[in-house]
N, C-alpha and C positions, 0 to 999 in steps of 0.2 A: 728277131723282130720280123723278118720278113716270112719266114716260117708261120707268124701269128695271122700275120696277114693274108698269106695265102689260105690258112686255115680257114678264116674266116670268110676269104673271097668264094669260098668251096660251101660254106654253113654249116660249117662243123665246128662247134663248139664245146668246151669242155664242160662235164654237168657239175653241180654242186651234190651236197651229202642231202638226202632229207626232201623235203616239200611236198605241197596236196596239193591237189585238182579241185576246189569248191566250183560250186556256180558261179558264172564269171554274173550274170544280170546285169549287165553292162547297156544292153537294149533299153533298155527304160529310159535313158537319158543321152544318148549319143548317137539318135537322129535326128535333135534339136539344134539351131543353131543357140551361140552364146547372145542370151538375152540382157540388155543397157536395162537397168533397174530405177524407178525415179526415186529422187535423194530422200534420204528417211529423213524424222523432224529431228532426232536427235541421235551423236554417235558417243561413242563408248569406247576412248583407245586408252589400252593399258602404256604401260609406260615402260615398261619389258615385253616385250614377244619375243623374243630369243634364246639363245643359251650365252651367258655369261650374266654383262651388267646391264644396269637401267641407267639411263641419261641423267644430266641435269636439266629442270625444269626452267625454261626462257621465259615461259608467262605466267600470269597469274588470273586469279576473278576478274571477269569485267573486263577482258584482253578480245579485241576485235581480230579474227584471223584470218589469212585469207589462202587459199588452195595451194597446195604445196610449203607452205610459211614451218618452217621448222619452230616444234614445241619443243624438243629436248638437245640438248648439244652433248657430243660426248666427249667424256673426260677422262677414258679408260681405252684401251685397244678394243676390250672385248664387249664395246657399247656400242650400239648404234643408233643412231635419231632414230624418233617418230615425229611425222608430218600430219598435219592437216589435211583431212582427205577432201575437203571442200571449205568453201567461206563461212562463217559464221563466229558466233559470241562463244567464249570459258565461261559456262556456269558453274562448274564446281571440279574440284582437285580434290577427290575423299577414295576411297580403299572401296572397291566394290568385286563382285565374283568375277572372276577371270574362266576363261578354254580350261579344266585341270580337272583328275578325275574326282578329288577332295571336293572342287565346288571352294576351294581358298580364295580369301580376297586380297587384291593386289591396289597398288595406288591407282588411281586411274584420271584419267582427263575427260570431261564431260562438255559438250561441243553441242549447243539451240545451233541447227542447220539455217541459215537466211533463205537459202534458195535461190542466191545469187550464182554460185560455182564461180566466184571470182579470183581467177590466178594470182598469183604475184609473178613481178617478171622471172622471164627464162630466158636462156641466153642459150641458141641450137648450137650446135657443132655442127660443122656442112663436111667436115673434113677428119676422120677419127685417127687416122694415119697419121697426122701431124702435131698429135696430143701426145707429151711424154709419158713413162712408163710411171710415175708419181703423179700424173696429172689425173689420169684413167684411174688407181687407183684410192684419189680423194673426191673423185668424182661418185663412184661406188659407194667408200663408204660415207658423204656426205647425203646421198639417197636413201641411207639405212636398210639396205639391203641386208637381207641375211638368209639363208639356206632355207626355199622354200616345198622343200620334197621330203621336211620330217624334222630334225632336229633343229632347225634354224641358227647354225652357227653361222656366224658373220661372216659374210662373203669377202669382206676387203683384205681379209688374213689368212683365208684360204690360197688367193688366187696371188697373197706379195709372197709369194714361195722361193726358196733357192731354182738356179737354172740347171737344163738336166730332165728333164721332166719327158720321160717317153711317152706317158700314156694320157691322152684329155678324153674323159668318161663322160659322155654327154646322154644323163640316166632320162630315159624315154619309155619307161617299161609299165610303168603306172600298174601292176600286178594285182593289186586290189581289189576285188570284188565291189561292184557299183560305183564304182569312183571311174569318171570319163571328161574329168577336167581340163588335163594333160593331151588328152585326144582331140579334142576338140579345139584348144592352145594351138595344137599343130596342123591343124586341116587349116585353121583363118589366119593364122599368124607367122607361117614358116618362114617367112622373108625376113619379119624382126629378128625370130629367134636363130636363125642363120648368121644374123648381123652381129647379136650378143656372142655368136660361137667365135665368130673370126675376130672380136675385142677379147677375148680368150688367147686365144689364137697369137694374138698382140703379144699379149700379157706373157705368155708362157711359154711359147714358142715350144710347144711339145712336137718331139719324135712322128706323132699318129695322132689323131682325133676319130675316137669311135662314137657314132649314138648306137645305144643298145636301145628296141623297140621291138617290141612283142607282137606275133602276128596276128594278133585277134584286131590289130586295129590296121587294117588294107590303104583308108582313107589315109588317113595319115602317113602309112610310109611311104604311100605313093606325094604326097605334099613335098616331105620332107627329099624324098629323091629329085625331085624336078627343084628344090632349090638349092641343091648340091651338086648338081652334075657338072658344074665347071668348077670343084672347088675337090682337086685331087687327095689333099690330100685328107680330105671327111670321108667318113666309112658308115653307111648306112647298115647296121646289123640286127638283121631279123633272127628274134629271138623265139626259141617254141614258148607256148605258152605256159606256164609255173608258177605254184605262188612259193617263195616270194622271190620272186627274178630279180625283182626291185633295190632289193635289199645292197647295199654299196659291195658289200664282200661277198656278199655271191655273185652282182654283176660282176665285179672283177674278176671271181673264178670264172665264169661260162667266157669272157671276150677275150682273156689276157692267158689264164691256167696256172694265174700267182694265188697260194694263200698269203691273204694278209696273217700276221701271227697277233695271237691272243696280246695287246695291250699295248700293239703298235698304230698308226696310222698308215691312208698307204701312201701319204707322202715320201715315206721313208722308202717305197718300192718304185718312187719316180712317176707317182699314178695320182692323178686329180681326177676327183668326180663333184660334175655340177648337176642340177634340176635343171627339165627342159624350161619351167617356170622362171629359174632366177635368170637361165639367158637370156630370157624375153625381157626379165626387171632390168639388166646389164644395159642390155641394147637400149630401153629409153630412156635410162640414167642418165647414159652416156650424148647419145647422140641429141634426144627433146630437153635434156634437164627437168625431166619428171623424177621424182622420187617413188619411192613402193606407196602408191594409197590406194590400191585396189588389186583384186587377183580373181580368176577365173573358180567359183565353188560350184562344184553340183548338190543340188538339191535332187533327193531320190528319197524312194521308199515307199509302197503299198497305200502308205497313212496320205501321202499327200495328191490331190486332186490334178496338177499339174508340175510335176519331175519335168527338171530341165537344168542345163546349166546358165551359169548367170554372171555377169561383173559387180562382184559386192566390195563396196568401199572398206576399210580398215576400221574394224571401231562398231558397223553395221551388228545391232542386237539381233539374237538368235531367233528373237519372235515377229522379228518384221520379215526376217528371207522367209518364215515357214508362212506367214500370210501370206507372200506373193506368190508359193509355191500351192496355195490352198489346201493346206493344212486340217484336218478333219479327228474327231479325235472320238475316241470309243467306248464302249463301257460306263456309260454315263458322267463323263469329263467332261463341267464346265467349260463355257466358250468361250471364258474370258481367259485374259493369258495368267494364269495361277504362277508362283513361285518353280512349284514341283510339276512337271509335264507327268501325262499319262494316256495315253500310251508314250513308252519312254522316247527320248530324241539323244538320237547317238552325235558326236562330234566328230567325225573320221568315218571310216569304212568300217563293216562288218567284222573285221579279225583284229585290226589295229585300234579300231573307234573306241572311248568309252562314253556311259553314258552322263549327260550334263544335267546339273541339278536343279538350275533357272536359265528360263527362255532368257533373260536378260544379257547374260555370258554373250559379249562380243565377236566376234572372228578375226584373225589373228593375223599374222605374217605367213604362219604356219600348216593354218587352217585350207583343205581342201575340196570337204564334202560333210553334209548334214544329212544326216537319214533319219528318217522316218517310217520305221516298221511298223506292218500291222500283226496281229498275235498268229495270224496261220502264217506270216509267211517268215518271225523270227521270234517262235514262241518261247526262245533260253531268254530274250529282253525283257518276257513281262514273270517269267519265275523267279525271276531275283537269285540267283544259284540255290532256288531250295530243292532243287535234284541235286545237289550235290552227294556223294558220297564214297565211303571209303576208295584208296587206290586199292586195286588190286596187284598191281606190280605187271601187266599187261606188256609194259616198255613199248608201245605205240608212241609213247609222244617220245622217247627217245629215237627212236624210227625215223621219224619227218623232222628230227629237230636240223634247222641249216645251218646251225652253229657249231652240233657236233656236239655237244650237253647232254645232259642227265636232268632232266625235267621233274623226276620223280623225287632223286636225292636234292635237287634245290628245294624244290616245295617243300622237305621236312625241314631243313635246316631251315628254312624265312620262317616256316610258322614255332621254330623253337629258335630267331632270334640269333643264330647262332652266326655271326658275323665272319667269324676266321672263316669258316669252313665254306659261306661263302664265297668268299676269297679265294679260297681252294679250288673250289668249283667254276671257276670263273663267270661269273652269275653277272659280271657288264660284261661279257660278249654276247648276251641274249639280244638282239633286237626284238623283241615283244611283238613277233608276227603272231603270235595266236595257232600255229599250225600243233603246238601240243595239247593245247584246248581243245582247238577244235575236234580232234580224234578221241580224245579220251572217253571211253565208255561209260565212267565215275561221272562225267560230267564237273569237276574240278576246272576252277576257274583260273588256271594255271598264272597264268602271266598277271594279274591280280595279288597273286603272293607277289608274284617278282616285282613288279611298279614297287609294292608298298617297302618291301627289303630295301630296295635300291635307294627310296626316301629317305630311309633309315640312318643308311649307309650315311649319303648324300649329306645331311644332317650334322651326324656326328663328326665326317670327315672336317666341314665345318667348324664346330665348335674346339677340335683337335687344334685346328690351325689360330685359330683365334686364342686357344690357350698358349701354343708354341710362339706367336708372334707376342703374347704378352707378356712371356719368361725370356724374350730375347731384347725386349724395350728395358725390362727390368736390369739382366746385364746389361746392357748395351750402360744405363744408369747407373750403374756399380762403378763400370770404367771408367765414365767421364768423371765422377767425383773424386775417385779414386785421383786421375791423373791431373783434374784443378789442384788437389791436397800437394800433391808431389810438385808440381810448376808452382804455388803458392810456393812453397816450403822455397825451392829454389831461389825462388823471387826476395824468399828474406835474407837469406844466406847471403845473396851477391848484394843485395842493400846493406848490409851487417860489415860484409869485408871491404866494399867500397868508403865504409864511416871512417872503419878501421883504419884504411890505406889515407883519405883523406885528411886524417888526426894525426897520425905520425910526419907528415909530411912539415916542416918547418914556415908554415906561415902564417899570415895575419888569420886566415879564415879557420886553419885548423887550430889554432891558441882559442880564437873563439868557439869552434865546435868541442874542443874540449872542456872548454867552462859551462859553455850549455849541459854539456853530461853529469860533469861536477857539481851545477844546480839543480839539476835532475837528479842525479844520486842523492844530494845533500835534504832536496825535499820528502823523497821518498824516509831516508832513515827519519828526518822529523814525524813526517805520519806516523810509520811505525812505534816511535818512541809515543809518542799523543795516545798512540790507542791503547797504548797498554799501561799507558799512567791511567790512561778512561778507565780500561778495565776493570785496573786495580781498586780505582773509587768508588766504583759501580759494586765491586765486591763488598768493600765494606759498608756502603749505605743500603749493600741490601741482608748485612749482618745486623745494621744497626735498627734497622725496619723489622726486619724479623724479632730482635730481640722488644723492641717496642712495642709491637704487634700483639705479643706474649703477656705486655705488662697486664693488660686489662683482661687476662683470663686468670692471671695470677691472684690479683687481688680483686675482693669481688667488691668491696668498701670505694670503688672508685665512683668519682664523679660523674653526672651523666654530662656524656660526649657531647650534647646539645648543647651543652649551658654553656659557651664559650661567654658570656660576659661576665657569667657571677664567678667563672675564673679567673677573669682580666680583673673583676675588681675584689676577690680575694690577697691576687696578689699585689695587689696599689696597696689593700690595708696593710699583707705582711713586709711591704717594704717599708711602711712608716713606723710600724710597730718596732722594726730594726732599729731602725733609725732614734727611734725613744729608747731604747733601751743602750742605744751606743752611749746617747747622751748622758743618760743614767748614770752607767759604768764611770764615765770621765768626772764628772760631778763627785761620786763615792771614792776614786780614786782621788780626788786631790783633797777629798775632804779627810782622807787618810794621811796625807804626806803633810796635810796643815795642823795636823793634831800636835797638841802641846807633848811635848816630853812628861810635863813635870803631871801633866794628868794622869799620862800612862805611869809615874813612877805611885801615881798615890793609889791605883785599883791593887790587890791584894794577888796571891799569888794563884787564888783558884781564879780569879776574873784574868790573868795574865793568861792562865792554861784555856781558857774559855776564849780568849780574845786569837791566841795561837792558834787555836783551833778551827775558828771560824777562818784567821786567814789563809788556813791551809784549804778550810772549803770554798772561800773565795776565789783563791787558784787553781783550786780543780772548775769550778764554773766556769772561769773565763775561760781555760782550755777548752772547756766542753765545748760555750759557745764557740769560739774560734775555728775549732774542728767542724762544728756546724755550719758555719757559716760556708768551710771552703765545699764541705760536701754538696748545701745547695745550690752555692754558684755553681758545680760541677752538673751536677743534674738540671739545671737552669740551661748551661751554655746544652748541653745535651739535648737539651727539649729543643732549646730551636733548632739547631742542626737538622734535630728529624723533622720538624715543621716547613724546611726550609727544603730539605730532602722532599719533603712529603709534595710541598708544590710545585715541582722543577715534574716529577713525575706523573703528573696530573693523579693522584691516585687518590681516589676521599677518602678512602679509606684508611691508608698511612696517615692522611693530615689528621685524621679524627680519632686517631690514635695516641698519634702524637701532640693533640692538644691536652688529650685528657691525661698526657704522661705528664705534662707540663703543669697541668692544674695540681694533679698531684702532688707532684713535687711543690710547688709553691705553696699548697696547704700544708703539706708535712714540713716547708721550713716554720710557717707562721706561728705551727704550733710549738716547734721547737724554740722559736725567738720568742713567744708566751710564756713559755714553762720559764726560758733561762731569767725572763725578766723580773717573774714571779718569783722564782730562788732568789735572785738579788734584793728584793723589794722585803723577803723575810731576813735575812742576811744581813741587807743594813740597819734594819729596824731592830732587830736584837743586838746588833752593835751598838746602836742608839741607846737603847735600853741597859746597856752592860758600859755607856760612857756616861752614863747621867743618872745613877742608882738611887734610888728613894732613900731620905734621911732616915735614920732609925729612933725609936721615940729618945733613946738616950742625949743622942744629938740634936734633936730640938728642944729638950729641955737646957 
């Protein structure tokens, strides 16, 4: 450590791999002081400007707000509020274009300015000393601070670190071509940002605090010296001029002489680096209870009338700073604010910047300079990369790369997609300085492939995770069903052997839980016996339906199915017709048994053979009838059966089957008790006949 130190007391630092000298153009704007902007009519804050998550939303439509008033709360580590950068009304909560090089729309909070700038309370801290090491930071992240020199990771997880911590990197290099935000932060404000260093300082209690600071800015390090000279143990280090000095891991190579390694942090190497910006955001967090609603942007660039830097609130539309900055526009471009700008308007600096699709696009947590080129003095902004062409394999931009990359073999793999191989390549340790672009003779828009891969990447890494947590919900489902099944199962098992145990036992309760079992057993075998006598009945009525069913295709002589009355009153007549003919029979019968003997000795012996005769067909008739009779009763009780069948089943069709089975039947007996009555009626009438024989003329003379 003290080796490093002394190194550096001496200014000798160790260099990094790679880098260019562009034009710094840093003049244009950093002999202005930072100009108070008057409040625009309306703001635009997204509801993410960082890297991780988005807040949950506290208001809604129609929600009065007032400066500093938190709109989002967070509900995740890696969220941090956005605040109300001034008083005014929520007119609308809807998805508009966001800072991104897509031009993508993100949710956003839309904010009518009153023009009151009316606070809500703060509560100062006079004493930071006496604030615990949780107190500082919920202080932090309840300001929704987050890294305001590039990525914007959340400062409150940065700085709640393990202890141990040798090195505090306090990045002051601002390397960037036209960008003098940071410079000018430190000439008016070095006493804040001093203040924010030593709530660091608190925090972290590191080994060493270095600011690293590039000597192209004199003012400034002379600021920043005069407000550290009682504070041993800060290290003002003057840095030669480089692009990108900036950058977190080449700072830490030129101050420290550690490589950070591919796909580590350098927390891991005991090393914290902050923006000189977010000390300054630390310091009024902490000590005014402001949150982040505004930051220091330069406005630059050929195109605009008056370059300067400026304090633009959070949310502030890209088309009101280029107005103030007097914005002028070329080539015959409309003077009204159009969707697409032209000449174009970069968001960032010259190497890192891209260009923004609509003036509308807010300014960020992130956001630190808006440029405005005109075509002589950044004529790659208005070609649109149509110089582009072939690599020729030159290996310049592997030359300047600070990463230590292969520039030429990523560009093939991102435009062929080829994911592994970026992987291989280690295509996120590129910090997207632009210094392979910028060299390239092809004029290849290098870092352009790499944003879009990264997306890509970015993306599907995503949808990976969202798959894997879906197949672990899924298990995770398997198991609890699985082990309800098994604790059920158990649960019957010990109610089962408890019944058990309590039934053997000799008393009142268990005599009665045995008979409850015994009625329960006893009702169950009734059901089962019930349903299979059902069954069984069920089988035959639908033998006997079917066979019913059949009659009236069999015979085609059948009655029609409709005429159910002239079958009721066929069969009234064939019962009476029965009926007369029983009577009949018994009448001829006794008028048989009453017959004189001595009659029958006086008929002769052919009338004796004649009369034998008949009584033998008398006896076959009556059998006949008889045998009739029992058949139609049979086919009678049959009919209704199925009739009876037929309407238990609601089925018309069975019943109108088995009506007309029944008509049937009772015509076929009618006529059967017709014929047999007819036989008897010649029967007895020739008996008559053969007992009362006409005199012959002999005997009536």
């Amino acid at each position: 450590m003290d080796s490093i130190i002394q190194r550096i007391s001496q200014g000798k630092f160790w260099p990094f791999h790679g880098g260019i000298h562009p034009p710094e153009q840093k003049k244009i704007t950093n002999e202005k002081p930072i100009r108070q902007l008057p409040l625009p009519k309306q703001l635009i804050l997204p509801l993410q400007q960082h890297i991780g998550r988005q807040g949950d939303l506290l208001v809604k439509v129609g929600d009065k707000v007032l400066k500093g008033q938190a709109l989002t709360q967070s509900s995740n580590p890696m969220a941090v509020p956005v605040h109300a950068p001034t008083s005014g009304t929520i007119t609308a909560i809807k998805k508009s274009a966001i800072a991104h090089p897509s031009g993508m729309s993100e949710l956003c909070l839309f904010i009518d300015v009153d023009g009151e700038d009316t606070w809500r309370k703060r509560e100062i801290c006079q004493d930071v000393s006496q604030l615990s090491h949780q107190q500082i930071i919920a202080k932090i992240a309840n300001a929704g601070i987050a890294g305001m020199g590039g990525a914007g990771f959340p400062t409150h997880i940065k700085v709640n670190t393990k202890p141990d911590i040798n090195f505090l990197i306090i990045n002051a290099a601002e390397c960037e071509p036209y960008i003098t935000a940071d410079d000018l932060l430190m000439r008016e404000h070095s006493a804040t940002i001093v203040d924010g260093i030593n709530i660091l300082d608190q925090l972290l209690n590191p080994a060493f605090i270095l600011i690293g600071i590039e000597d192209n800015k004199p003012q400034a390090i002379k600021a920043l010296q005069q407000a550290t000279k009682s504070l041993e143990k800060i290290n003002v280090c003057v840095l030669p001029t480089k692009y990108p000095s900036g950058g977190e891991k080449q700072l830490i190579k030129l101050l420290t002489g550690k490589e950070v390694t591919s796909g580590t942090l350098p927390i891991s190497s005991g090393i914290v680096v902050q923006n000189i910006a977010t000390c300054f955001a630390i310091s009024d967090a902490v000590i005014n209870d402001t949150p982040l609603l505004r930051r220091v942007i330069t406005l630059t660039g050929q195109a605009l009338a008056k370059p300067q830097n400026v304090w633009a609130l959070l949310g502030t539309p890209v088309s009101y700073l280029l107005a103030q900055a007097g914005f002028t526009r070329q080539e015959n471009t409309p003077v009204a604010n159009p969707p697409v700008t032209n000449p174009p308007v970069i968001m960032g600096g010259p190497m890192m910047g891209f260009s923004i699709l609509n003036e509308q696009v807010p300014v960020v947590k992130t956001s630190n300079c808006i440029l405005a080129p005109s075509k002589t003095e950044m004529p790659s902004a208005f070609d649109n990369n149509a110089n582009e062409v072939e690599c020729i394999r030159c290996g310049q931009c592997a030359d300047v790369c600070p990463s230590q990359l292969l520039p030429q073999e990523l560009q093939w793999s991102a435009k062929a997609k080829d994911h592994q191989q970026l992987a291989k390549l280690n295509l996120f340790d590129c910090i997207d300085c632009g210094a392979c672009a910028y060299v390239c003779p092809s004029q290849i828009p290098l870092v352009q492939y790499y944003r879009i891969a990264k997306a890509e990447i970015r993306q599907q890494q995503q949808l990976d995770l969202k798959a894997e947590k879906a197949k672990e919900r899924f298990e995770a489902r398997k198991l609890r069903l699985e082990r309800d099944k098994i604790a059920r199962e158990e649960k019957h098992k010990k109610a089962a052997a408890a019944r058990k145990a309590s039934m053997n036992k000799k008393t009142p309760e268990a005599g009665a839980a045995k008979s409850a079992v015994a009625a329960a057993l006893a009702r169950v075998k009734a059901k089962k016996a019930a349903g299979k006598q059902d069954s069984t009945s069920t089988a035959t009525n639908n033998e006997e339906t079917k066979s019913s069913s059949e009659l009236p295709i069999a015979n085609d002589e059948a009655l029609d199915d409709k005429s159910q009355v002239k079958a009721a009153i066929a069969r009234a007549k064939a019962k009476r017709l029965a009926k007369s003919t029983a009577v009949r029979e018994k009448a001829v019968t006794n008028d048989e048994e009453t017959k004189s003997s001595d009659e029958l000795l006086v008929a002769d012996e052919e009338e004796s053979k004649q009369s034998n005769s008949a009584d033998d067909k008398k006896a076959k008739i009556a059998a006949a009838i008889a045998k009739a009779k029992e058949k139609a009763k049979a086919k009678k009780a049959q009919a209704t059966e199925l009739a009876a069948l037929s309407s238990e089943q609601n089925s018309e069709q069975n019943s109108e089957n088995s009506s007309a089975t029944s008509a049937k039947a009772d015509d076929k007996k009618a006529r059967i008790a017709a014929a047999v009555a007819k036989a008897k009626a010649k029967a007895k009438a020739k008996k008559e006949q053969q007992s009362n024989p006409q005199p012959s003329n002999e005997e009536i003379k």
